[in-house]
C-alpha positions in Angstrom: -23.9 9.0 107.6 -24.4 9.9 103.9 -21.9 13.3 104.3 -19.6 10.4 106.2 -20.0 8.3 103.2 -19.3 10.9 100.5 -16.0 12.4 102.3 -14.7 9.0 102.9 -15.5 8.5 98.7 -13.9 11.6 98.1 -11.0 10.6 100.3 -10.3 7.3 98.6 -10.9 8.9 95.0 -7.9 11.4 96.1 -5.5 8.5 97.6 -5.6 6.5 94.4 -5.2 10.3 92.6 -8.0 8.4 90.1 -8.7 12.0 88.6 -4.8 12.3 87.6 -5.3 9.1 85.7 -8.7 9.6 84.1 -7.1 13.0 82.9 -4.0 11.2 81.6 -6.0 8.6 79.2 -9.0 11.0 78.1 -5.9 13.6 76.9 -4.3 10.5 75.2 -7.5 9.1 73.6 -8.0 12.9 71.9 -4.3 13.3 70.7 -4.5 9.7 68.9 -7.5 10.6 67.0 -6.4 14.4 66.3 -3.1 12.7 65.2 -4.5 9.6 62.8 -6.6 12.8 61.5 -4.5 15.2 61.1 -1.3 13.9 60.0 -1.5 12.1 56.4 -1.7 8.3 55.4 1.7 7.3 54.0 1.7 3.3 54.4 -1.4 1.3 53.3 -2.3 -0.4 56.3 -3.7 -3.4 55.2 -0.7 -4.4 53.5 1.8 -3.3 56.3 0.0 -5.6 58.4 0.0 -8.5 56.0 3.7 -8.0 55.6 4.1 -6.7 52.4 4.2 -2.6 52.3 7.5 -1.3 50.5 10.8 -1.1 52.2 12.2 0.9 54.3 8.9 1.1 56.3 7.6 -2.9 56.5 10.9 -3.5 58.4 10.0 -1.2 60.9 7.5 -4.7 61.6 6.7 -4.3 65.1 3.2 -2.6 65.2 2.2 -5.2 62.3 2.7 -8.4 64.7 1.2 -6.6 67.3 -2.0 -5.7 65.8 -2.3 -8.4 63.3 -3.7 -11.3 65.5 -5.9 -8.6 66.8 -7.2 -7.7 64.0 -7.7 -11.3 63.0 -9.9 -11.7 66.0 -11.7 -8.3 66.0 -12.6 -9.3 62.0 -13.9 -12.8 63.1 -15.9 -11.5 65.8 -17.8 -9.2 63.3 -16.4 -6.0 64.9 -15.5 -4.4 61.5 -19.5 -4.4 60.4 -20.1 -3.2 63.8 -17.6 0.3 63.3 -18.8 0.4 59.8 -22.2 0.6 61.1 -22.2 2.3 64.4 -19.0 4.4 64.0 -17.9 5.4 60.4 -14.8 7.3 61.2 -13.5 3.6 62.3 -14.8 1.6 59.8 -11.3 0.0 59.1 -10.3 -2.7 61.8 -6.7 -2.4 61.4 -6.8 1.0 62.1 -8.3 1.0 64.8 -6.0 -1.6 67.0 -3.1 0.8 65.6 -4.6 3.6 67.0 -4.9 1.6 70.3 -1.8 0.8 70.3 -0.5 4.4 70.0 -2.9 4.5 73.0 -0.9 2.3 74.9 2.4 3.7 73.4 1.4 7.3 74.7 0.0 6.9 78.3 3.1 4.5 78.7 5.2 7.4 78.2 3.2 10.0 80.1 3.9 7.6 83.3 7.7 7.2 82.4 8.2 11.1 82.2 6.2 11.1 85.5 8.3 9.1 87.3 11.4 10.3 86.0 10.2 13.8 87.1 9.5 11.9 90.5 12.8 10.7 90.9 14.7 13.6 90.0 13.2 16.1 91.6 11.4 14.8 94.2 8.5 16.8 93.8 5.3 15.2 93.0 2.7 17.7 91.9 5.0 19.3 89.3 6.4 15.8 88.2 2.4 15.2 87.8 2.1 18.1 86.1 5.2 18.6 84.1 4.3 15.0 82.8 1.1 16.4 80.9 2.8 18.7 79.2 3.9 16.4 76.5 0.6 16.6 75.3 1.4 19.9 74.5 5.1 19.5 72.7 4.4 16.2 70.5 2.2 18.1 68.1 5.1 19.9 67.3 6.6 17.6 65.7 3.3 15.5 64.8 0.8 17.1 64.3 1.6 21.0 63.7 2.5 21.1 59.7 0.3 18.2 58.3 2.2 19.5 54.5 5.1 17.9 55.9 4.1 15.0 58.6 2.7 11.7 57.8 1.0 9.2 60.2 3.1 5.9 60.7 1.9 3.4 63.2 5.0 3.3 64.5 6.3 6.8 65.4 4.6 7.3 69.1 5.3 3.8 70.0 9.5 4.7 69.0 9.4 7.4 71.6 8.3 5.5 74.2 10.6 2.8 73.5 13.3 5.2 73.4 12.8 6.7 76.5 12.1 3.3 77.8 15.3 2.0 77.0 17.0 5.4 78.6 15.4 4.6 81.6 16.6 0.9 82.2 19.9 1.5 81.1 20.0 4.5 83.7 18.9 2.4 86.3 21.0 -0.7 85.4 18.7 -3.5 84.7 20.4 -4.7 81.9 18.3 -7.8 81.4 15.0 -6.0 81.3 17.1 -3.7 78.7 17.6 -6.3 76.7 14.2 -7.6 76.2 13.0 -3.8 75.3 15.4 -3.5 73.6 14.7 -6.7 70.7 11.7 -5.2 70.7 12.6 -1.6 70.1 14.5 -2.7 67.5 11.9 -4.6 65.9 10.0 -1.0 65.7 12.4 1.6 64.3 16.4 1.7 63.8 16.2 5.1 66.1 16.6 2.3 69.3 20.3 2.3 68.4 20.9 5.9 69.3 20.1 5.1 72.5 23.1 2.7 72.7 25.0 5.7 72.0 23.9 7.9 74.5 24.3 5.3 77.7 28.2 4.4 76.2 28.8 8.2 77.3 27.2 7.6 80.9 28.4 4.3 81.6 31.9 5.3 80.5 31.3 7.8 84.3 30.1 4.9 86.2 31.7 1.6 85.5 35.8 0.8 83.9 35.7 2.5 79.9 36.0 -1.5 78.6 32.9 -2.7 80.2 31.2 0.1 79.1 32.8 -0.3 75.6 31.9 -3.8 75.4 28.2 -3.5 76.8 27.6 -1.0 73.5 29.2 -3.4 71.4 27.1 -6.3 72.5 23.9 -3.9 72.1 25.5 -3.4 68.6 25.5 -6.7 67.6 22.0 -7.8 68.7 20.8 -4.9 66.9 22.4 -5.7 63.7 21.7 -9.0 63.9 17.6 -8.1 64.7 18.0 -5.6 61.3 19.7 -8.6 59.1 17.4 -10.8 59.9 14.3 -8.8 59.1 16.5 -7.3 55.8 16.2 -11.1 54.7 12.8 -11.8 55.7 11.6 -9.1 53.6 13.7 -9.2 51.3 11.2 -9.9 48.3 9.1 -6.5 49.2 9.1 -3.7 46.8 11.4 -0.8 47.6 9.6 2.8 47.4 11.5 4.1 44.7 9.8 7.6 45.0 12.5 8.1 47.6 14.6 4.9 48.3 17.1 3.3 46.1 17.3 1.0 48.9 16.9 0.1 52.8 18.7 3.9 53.0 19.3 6.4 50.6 21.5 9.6 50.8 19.5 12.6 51.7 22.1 15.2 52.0 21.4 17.2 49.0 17.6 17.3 49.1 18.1 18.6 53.1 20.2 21.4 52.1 17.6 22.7 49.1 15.5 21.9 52.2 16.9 24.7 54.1 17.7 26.7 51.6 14.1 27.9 51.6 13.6 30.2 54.2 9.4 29.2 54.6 11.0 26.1 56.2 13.0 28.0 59.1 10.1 28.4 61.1 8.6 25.0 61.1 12.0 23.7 61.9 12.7 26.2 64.6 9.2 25.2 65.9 10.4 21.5 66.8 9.8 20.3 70.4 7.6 23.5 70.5 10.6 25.5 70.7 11.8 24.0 74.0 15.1 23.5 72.5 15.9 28.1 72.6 15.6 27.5 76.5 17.1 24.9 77.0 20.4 25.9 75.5 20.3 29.1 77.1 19.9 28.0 80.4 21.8 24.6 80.1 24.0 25.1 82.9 20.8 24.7 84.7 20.2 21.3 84.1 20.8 19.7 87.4 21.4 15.7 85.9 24.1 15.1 84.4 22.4 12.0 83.0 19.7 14.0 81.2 22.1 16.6 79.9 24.5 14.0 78.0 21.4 13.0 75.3 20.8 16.6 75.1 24.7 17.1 74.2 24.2 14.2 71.7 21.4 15.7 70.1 23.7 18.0 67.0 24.9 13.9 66.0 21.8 12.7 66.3 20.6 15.9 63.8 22.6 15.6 61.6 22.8 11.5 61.1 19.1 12.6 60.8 19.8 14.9 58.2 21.5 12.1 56.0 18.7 9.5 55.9 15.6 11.6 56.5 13.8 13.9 55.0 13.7 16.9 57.4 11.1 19.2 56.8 9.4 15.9 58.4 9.8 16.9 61.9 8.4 13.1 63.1 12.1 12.2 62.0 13.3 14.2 65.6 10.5 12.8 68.1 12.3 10.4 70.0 13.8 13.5 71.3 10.8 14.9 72.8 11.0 13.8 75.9 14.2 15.0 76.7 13.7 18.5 75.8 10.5 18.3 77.7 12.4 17.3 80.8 15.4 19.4 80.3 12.5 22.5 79.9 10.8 21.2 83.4 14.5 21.1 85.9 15.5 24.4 84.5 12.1 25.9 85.2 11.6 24.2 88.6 15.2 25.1 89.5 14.9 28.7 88.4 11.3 29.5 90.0 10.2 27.0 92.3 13.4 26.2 93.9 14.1 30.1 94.3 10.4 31.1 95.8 11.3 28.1 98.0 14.7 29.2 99.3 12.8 33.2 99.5 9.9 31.9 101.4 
């Protein structure tokens, strides 16, 4: 009865593939912490949350009204003498719900690449597998050259929202894409790139002026999101270290950028070099859908390489997942599919 007991446990355990998930968030609970870490402080917290951080970054306001009234609560409950006293490395409250936010941000994703994976390929253990892996590539572009990466509360969170918004315009629900979509925009301008991208695969699947009038519409809620949030902080200091404004020009400090050749590697190393297979084997890419933000990528570089700073490779991680995916279907179409068709 007990042996009976214990298979049937094991049985259920397997059903609800419990492990899979248990391995998903303890892999995500270690890359937060490595990342807060090991990537540098650029914002003061404290006043990013309060509203009042220097622009560009307090308009990027999303993470601030999340963790905010959390951090409220947590304070009032006594929960920052607690960390302070129990665990030192998290002695700062708002910190903390930033981190679990990233938290939320990250396993999110893991479970959107999953079942993307699922969809495409119908093939569950390696869309199970393949989805891990981007534990793996986001340190890349993290974590890799601390000299060059900074931690913003708001960088994971932008590639899940990213490939968030990817997914619902693939699938059509325009209304749920709408509601992400205020709040992508609320969390970093990148969510506008993704307008972009499903212009160029809606212009394939519905008449050219619908499609051309959907992207303007996304156009105009997302200006209208970064005008409003231009004037509500309009009285915050600017960093003038490297802003003359909301934007500045960074053309000319790119190219001295790459210039030096010490760069080239770390560059080259973004997406954890994903990107040298996937344009050699491109062809193998067997959705189309996936290959047009890959195509889109060079604009999306070099729009990059006007407003960013470069050599800060956290600039190109809303591209991460796509790589990561594009990496998976060619490997899975050159291996697996072949030792299928052999066998």
């Amino acid at each position: 009865m007990r042996q009976f007991g214990i298979f049937y446990l094991m049985n259920w355990l397997r059903s609800k593939n419990l492990a899979y998930h248990c391995v998903v968030w303890i892999a995500a609970i270690n890359f937060v912490i490595v990342y807060n870490y090991c990537a540098r402080d650029f914002l003061n917290l404290h006043q990013y949350l309060l509203g009042y951080e220097r622009l560009p970054y307090q308009s990027r306001v999303l993470m601030a009204w999340l963790a905010q009234p959390l951090v409220v609560v947590l304070h009032n409950l006594g929960v920052d003498g607690l960390l302070a006293t129990h665990l030192p490395p998290f002695n700062q409250v708002d910190r903390v719900v930033l981190i679990l936010l990233n938290l939320l941000s990250l396993v999110t994703l893991v479970y959107l690449l999953r079942h993307y994976l699922k969809w495409a390929l119908k093939d569950s253990r390696f869309a199970n597998l393949g989805a891990l892996l981007v534990f793996v590539i986001l340190p890349f572009n993290l974590i890799t050259y601390p000299s060059a990466n900074y931690w913003f509360p708001y960088d994971l969170s932008s590639v899940t929202f990213f490939f968030g918004l990817f997914l619902l315009g693939l699938y059509q629900r325009w209304i749920m894409f709408f509601c992400v979509f205020v709040l992508a925009s609320l969390n970093r301008e990148t969510a506008i790139f993704v307008c972009g991208i499903l212009l160029l695969m809606n212009i394939n699947r519905m008449p050219w002026w619908q499609a051309c009038l959907l992207f303007l519409f996304q156009l105009l809620v997302f200006l209208g999101i970064k005008f409003w949030i231009i004037d509500l902080f309009k009285n915050n200091p600017l960093d003038t270290d490297v802003h003359s404004g909301l934007y500045m020009n960074q053309l000319q400090t790119n190219f001295q950028y790459l210039k030096n050749v010490m760069w080239w590697p770390s560059l080259a190393a973004s997406f954890g070099f994903l990107w040298l297979p996937v344009m050699r084997y491109f062809n193998f890419i067997r959705s189309s859908e996936l290959a047009i933000p890959i195509l889109c990528f060079p604009l999306y570089a070099l729009i990059m390489l006007w407003v960013g700073q470069i050599v800060e490779l956290r600039i190109f991680v809303e591209y991460t997942p796509f790589f990561l995916l594009a990496a998976l279907m060619i490997f899975h179409r050159l291996f697996l599919n072949n030792h299928a068709i052999e066998s």
